[in-house]
C-alpha positions as CSV (number, residue, x, y, z in Angstrom):
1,X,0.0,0.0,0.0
2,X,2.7,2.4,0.8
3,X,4.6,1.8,-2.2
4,X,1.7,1.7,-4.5
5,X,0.7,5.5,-3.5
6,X,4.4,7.3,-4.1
7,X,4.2,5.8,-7.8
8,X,0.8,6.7,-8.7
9,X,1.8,10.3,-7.4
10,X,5.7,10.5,-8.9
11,X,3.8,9.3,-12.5
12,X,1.9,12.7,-12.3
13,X,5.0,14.4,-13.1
14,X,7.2,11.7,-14.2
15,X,6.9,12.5,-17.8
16,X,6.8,16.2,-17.3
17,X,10.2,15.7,-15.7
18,X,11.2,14.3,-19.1
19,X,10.1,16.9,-20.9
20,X,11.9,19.7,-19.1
21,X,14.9,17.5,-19.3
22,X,14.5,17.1,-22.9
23,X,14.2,20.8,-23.4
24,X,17.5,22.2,-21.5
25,X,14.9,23.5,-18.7
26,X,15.3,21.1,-15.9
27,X,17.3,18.6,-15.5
28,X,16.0,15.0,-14.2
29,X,16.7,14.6,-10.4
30,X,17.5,10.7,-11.3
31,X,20.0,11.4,-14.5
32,X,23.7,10.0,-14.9
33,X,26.4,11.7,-15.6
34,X,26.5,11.8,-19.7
35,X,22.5,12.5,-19.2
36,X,23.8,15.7,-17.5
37,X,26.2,16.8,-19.3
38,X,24.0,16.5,-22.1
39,X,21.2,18.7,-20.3
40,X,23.4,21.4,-19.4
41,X,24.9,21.6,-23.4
42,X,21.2,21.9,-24.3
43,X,20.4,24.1,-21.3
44,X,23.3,26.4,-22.5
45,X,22.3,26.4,-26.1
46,X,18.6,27.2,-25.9
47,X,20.1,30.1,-23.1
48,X,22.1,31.5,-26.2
49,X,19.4,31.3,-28.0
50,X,17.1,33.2,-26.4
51,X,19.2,35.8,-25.0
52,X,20.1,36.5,-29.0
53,X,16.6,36.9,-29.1
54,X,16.4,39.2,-26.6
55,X,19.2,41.6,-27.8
56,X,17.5,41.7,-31.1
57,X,14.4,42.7,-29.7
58,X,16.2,45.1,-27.5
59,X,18.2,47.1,-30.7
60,X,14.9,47.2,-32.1
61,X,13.4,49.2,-29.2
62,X,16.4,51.3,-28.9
63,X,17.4,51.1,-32.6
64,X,13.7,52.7,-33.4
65,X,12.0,53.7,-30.4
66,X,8.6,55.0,-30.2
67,X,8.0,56.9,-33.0
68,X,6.1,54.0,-34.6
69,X,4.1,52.8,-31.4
70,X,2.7,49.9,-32.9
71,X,6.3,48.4,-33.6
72,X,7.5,49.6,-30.3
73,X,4.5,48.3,-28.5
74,X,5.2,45.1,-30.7
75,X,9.0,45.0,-29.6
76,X,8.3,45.7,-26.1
77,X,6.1,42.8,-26.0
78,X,8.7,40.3,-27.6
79,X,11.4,41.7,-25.2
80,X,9.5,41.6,-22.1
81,X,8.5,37.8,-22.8
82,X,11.7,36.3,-23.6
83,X,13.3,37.8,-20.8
84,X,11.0,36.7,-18.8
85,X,11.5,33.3,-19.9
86,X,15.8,33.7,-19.8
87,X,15.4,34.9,-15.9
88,X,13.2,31.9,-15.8
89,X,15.8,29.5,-16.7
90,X,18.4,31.5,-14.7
91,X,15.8,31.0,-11.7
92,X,15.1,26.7,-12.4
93,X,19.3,26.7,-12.5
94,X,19.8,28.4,-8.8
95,X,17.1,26.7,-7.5
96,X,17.5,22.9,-9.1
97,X,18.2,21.2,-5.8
98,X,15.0,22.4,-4.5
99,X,12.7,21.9,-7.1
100,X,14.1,17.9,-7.5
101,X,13.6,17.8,-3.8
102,X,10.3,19.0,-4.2
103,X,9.2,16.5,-6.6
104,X,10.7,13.6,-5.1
105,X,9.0,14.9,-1.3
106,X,5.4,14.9,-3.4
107,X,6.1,11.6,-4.7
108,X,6.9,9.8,-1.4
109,X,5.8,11.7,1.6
110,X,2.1,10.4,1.9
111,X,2.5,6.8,0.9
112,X,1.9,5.9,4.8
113,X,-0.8,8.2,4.8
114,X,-2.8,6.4,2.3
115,X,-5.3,3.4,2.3
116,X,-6.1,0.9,-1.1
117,X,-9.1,2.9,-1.4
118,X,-6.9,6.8,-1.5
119,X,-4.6,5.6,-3.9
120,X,-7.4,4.2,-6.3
121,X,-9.1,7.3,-6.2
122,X,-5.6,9.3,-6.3
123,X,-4.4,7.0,-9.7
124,X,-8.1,8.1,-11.1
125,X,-7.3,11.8,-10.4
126,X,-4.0,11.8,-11.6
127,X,-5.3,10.3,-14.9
128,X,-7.5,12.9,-15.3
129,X,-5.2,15.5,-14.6
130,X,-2.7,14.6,-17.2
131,X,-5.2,14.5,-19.7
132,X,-6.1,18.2,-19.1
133,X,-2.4,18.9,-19.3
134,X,-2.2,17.1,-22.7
135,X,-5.2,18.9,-24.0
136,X,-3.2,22.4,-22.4
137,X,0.1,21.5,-24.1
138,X,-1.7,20.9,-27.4
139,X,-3.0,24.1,-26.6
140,X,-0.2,25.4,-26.7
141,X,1.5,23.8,-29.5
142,X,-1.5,25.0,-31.9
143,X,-1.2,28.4,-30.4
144,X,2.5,28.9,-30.9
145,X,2.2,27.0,-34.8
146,X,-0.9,29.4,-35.9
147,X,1.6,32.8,-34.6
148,X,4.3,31.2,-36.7
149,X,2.7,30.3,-39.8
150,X,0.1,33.1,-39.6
151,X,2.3,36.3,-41.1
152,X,4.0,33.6,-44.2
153,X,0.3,32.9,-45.2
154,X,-0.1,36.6,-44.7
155,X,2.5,37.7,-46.3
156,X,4.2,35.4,-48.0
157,X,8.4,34.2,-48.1
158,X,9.6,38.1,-47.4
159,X,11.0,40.2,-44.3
160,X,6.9,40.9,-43.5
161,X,6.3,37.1,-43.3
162,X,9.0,36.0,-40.6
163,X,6.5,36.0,-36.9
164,X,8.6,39.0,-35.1
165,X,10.4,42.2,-35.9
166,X,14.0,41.6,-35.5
167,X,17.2,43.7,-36.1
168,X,19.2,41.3,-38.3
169,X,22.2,41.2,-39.9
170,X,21.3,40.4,-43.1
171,X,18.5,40.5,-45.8
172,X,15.3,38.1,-45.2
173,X,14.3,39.1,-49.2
174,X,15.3,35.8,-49.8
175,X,13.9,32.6,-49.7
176,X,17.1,30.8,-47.9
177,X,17.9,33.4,-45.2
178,X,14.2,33.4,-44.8
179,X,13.8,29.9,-44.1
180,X,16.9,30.1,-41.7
181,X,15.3,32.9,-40.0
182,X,12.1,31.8,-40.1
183,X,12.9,28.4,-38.3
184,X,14.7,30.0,-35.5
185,X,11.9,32.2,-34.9
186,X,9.7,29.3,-34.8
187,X,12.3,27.5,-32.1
188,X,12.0,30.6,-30.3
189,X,8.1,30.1,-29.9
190,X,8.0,26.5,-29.4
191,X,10.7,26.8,-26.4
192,X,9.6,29.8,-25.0
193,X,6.0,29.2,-25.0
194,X,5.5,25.5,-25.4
195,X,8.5,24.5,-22.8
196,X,7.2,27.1,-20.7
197,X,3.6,25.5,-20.3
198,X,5.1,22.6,-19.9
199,X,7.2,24.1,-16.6
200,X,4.0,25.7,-15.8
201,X,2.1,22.0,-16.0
202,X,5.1,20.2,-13.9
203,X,4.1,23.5,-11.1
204,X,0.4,23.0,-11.2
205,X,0.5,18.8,-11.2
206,X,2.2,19.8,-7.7
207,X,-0.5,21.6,-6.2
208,X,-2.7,19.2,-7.5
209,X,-1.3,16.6,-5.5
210,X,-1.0,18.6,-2.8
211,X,-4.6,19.6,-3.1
212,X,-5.6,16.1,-3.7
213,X,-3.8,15.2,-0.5
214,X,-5.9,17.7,1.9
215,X,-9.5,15.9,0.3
216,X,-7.6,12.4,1.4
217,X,-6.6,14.1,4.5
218,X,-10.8,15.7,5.0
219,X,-11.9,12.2,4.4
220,X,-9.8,11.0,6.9
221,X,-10.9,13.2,9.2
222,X,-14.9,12.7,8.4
223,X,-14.7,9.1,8.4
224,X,-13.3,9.5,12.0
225,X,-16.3,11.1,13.3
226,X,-18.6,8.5,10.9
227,X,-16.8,5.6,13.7
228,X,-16.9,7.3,16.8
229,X,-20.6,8.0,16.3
230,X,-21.3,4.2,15.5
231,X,-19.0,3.2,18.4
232,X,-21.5,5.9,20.6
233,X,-24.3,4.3,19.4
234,X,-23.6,0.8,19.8
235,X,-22.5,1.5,23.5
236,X,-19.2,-0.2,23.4
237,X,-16.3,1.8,24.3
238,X,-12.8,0.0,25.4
239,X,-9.0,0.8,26.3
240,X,-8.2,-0.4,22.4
241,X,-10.8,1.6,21.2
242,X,-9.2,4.7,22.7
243,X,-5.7,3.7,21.6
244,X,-7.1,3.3,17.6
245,X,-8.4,6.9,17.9
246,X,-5.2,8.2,19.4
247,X,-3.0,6.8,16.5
248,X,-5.6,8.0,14.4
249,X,-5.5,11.5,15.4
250,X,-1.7,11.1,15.4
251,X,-1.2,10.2,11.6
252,X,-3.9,13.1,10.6
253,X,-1.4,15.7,12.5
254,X,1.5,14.2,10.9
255,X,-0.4,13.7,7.1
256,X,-1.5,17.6,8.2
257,X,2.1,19.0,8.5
258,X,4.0,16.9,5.7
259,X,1.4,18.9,3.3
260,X,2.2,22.2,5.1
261,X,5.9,21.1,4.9
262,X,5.4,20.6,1.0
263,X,3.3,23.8,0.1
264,X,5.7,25.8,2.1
265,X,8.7,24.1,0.3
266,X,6.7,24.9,-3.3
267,X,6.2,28.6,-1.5
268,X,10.0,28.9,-1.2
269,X,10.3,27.4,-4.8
270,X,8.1,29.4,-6.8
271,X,6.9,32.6,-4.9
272,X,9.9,35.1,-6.8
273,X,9.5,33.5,-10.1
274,X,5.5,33.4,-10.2
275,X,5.7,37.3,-8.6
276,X,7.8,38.3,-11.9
277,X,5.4,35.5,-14.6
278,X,2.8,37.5,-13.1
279,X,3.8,41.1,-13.7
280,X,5.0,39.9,-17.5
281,X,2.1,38.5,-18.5
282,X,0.1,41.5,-17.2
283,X,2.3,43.5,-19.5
284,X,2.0,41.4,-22.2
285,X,-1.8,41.8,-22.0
286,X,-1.7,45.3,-22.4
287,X,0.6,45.4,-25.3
288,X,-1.6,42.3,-27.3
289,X,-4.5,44.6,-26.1
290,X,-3.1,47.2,-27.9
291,X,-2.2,45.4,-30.9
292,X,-5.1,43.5,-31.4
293,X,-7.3,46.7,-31.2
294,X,-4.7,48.6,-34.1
295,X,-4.4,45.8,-36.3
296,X,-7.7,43.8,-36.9
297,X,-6.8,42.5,-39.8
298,X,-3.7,40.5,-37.8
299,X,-6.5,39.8,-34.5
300,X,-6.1,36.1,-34.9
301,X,-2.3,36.1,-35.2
302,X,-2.3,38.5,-31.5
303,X,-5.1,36.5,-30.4
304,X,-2.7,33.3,-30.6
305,X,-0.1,35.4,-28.0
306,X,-2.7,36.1,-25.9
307,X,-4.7,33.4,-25.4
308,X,-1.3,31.6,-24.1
309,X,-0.3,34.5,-22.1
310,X,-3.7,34.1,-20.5
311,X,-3.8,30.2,-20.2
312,X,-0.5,30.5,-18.5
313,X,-1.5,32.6,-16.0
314,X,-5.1,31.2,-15.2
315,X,-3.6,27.6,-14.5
316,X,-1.8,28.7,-12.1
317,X,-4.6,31.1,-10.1
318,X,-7.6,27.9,-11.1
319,X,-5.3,25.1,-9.0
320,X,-3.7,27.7,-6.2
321,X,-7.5,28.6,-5.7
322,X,-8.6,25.1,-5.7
323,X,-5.6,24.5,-3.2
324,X,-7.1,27.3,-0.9
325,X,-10.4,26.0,-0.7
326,X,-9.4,22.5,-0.1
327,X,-7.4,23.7,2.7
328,X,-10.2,25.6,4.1
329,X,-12.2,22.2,4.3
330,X,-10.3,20.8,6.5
331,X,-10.7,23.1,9.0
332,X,-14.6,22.4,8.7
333,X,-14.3,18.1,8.7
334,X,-12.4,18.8,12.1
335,X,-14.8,21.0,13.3
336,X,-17.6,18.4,12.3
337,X,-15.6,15.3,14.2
338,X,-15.4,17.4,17.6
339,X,-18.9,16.5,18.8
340,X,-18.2,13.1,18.6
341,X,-15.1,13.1,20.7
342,X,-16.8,14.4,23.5
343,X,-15.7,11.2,26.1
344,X,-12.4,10.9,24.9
345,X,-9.0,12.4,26.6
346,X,-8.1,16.1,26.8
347,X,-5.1,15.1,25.4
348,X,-7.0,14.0,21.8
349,X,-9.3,16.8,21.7
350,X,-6.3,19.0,22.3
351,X,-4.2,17.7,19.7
352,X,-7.7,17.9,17.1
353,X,-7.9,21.2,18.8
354,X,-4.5,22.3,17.0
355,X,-5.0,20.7,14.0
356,X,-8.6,22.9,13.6
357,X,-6.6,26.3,14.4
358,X,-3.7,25.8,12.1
359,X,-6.5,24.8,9.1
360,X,-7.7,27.7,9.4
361,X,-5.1,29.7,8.1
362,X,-5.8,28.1,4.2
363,X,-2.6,26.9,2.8
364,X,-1.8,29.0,-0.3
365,X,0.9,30.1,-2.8
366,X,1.5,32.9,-3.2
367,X,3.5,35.8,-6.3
368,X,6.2,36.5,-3.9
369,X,4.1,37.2,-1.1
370,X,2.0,40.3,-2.8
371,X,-0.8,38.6,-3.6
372,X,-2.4,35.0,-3.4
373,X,-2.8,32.6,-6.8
374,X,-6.3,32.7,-7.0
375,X,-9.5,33.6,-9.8
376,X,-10.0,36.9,-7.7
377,X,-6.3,37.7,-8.9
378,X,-6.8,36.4,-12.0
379,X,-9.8,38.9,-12.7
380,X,-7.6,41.4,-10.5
381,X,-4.9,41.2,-13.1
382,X,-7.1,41.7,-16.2
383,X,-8.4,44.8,-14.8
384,X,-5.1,46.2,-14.0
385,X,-4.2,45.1,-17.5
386,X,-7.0,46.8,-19.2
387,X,-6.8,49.7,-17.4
388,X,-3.0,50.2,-18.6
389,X,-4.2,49.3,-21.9
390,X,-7.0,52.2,-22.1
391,X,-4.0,54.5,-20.9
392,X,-1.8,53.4,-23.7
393,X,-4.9,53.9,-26.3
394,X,-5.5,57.3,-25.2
395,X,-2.3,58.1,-25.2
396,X,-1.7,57.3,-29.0
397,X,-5.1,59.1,-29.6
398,X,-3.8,62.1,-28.4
């Protein structure tokens, strides 16, 4: 039973893990030495890569600057996303240990935890939620091909038709530079947008575990009070009886802090570097905003930079807010249990006592502390977003 749980739950990210491997993004917490040494020559290519990418974009803001706002807007937006993404990788590479350990902790931590029946019902979620990060990668994948291939049907094979404005150089006139240029742009969107969904999916299957344990750890909890009252009814109360609930209430304190111990440890991971994905992808709302609305005739092209910017930020505020409210049940299953406790020792009652008060500070991640990952700051973001964006629009307009 104990082993059975830790794979079901290490599965959830297993392949996720492979991916990011794969990619130069993280490397596997299990991988040899040539496995390694392979990662970090990929992790310092596609590092190369996009910080080309980003001085490109960056002589194209200076190079130009505002007078055409609709190709500084533009730039802006490519800048601020890709460096985004290279602080990201800088971030995964000072913080590797951490995130393995964190991985490997959500993996193994709650096999003892678990019955036959948790695990089922853990292996059925876990199923279901790497089908809905297979339909979100696809997602993405579609997304990032329809902005590539969007501006060569457009356009055709010519400077207009590569996907972003870059200072180059050489000519892109060309079919053969084109094609060169035209695949590294597409790299570009794949890594930087794909891969980071994919980081993103590796960070949400976490707090979906996590989450998943607090409903094992509520059911726990509620099943509890379901044999107490049966034990009250039937009239039979014993020494052994007494010991079964002690050891009981013993492994929900202990399930209850190796959660808190593994949302704090996530806290500590991904606080800085969701506070930063955040305030980027608010910014690149605003500029898409501001594209979309100038260039109608290219809305579906921005629309396909948008929609990911959006998706990337709304799976991470749908699962921390699931997180919080799962938390917040737990708090209510102990709350229903006391009643039924009534003739047992101070000592029991006290120890449910604690578990009650710490539940009812909801566990939560947080952007670096200023705000919680949640739909209200989902919504909260859009507004700021569109608010900056009417700004910008009047601005031009005048």
């Amino acid at each position: 039973m104990a082993a059975a749980a830790p794979e079901s739950s290490g599965g959830d990210v297993e392949y996720l893990l492979r991916l990011l491997h794969w990619s130069g993004t993280l490397r596997h917490p299990r991988a040899g030495r040539g496995a390694s040494l392979a990662f970090y020559a990929r992790n310092a290519a596609v590092a190369t890569a996009v910080l080309l990418f980003v001085l490109s974009q960056a002589a194209v803001i200076l190079g130009e600057g505002p007078a055409d706002l609709d190709r500084f807007t533009r730039a802006l937006c490519f800048f601020n996303t890709s460096l985004t993404w290279l602080l990201r990788l800088a971030h995964v590479a000072l913080r590797e240990k951490q995130f393995h350990a964190i991985a490997l902790q959500v993996g193994s931590d709650f096999g003892e935890f678990l019955t036959p029946r948790d695990a089922e019902t853990l292996g059925r979620r876990g199923r279901a939620l790497r089908r809905f990060v297979l339909a979100y990668l696809c997602f993405g994948v579609a997304a990032g091909a329809g902005w590539d291939v969007f501006p060569v049907v457009r356009h055709g094979v010519c400077g207009d038709g590569l996907p972003f404005h870059m200072a180059l150089p050489y000519r892109v006139d060309r079919p053969l530079p084109f094609a060169a240029t035209w695949f590294y742009c597409f790299c570009m969107t794949m890594h930087v947008a794909v891969v980071t969904m994919v980081f993103d999916s590796f960070n949400v299957s976490l707090m979906a575990q996590l989450r998943q344990q607090l409903s094992v750890l509520s059911g726990n909890i509620r099943s509890l009070a379901d044999e107490q009252r049966r034990t009250a009814s039937s009239g039979v109360d014993s020494p052994e009886h007494t010991e079964r609930v002690r050891y009981r209430i013993r492994t929900i304190v202990r399930h209850h802090q190796a959660i808190i111990r593994n949302v704090e440890s996530l806290e500590k991971c991904l606080g800085d570097m969701l506070l930063g994905q955040s305030l980027s992808i608010g910014a690149s709302i605003c500029f898409q905003l501001f594209q979309s609305a100038e260039s109608l005739a290219e809305a579906g092209k921005f629309g396909c930079y948008l929609s990911v910017m959006l998706a990337q930020l709304f799976v991470y505020c749908w699962f921390g807010d699931d997180l919080i409210t799962e938390s917040e049940k737990v708090s209510a299953a102990v709350y229903s249990v006391v009643p039924s406790l009534q003739g047992c020792p101070t000592s029991v009652k006290r120890s449910l006592l604690l578990v009650m008060r710490r539940a009812q500070r909801p566990l939560r991640l947080t952007a670096g502390g200023f705000f919680d990952l949640s739909r209200e700051s989902f919504v909260q973001v859009l507004n700021v977003s569109y608010s900056f964006f009417a700004i910008l629009r009047n601005f031009k307009e005048e």
